[in-house]
N, C-alpha and C positions, 0 to 999 in steps of 0.2 A: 959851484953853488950846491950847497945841500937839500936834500929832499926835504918835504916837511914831516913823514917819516923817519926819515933817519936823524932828521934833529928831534924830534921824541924819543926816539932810542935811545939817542946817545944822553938826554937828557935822564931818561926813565934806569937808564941801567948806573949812571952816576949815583943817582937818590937812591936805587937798588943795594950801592954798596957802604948806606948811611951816612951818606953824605947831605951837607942840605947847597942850597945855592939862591945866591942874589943874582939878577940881571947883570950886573958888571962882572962878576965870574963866569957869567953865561957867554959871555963877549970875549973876555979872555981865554977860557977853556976852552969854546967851542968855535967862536965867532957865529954864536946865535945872538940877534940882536933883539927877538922878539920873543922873552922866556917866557911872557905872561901868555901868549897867546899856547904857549907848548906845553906848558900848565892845564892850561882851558883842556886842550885835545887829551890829555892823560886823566883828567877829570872826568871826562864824558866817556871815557873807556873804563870808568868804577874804579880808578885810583883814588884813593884820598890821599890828598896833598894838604899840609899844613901850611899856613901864611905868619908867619909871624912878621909884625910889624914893626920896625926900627926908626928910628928917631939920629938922626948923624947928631951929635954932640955940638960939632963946630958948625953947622952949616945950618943947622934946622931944618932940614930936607929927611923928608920919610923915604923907606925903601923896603921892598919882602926880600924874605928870606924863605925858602920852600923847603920843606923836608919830606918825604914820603912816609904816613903813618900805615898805611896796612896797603898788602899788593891786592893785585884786582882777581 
């Protein structure tokens, strides 16, 4: 199981390299299952993080997408 440290690194340094991510890519890439909370912690250390909000087409189910606008 991963730290909750090192699942913010490995979070922070993906979005480092302009990347953005939804929760189910968090799962897949990392087998983080709690991106929102690893959001939260990169937030409180002066990252600004973007939320964009998405809409599933077929499903009508919302979901973020997070991108990294300016480092800390």
């Amino acid at each position: 199981m991963k730290t909750v440290n090192s699942q913010t690194n490995m979070i922070l340094n993906y979005l480092k390299e302009g990347n953005s991510i939804t929760t189910l890519e968090a799962m897949i890439l990392f087998q983080i299952t709690c991106l929102a909370e690893r959001i939260r912690d990169l937030r409180e250390k002066g990252y600004v993080i973007n939320s964009l909000m998405i809409k599933d087409d077929k499903s009508g189910k919302r979901y973020a997408r997070y991108s990294l606008v300016s480092l800390n």
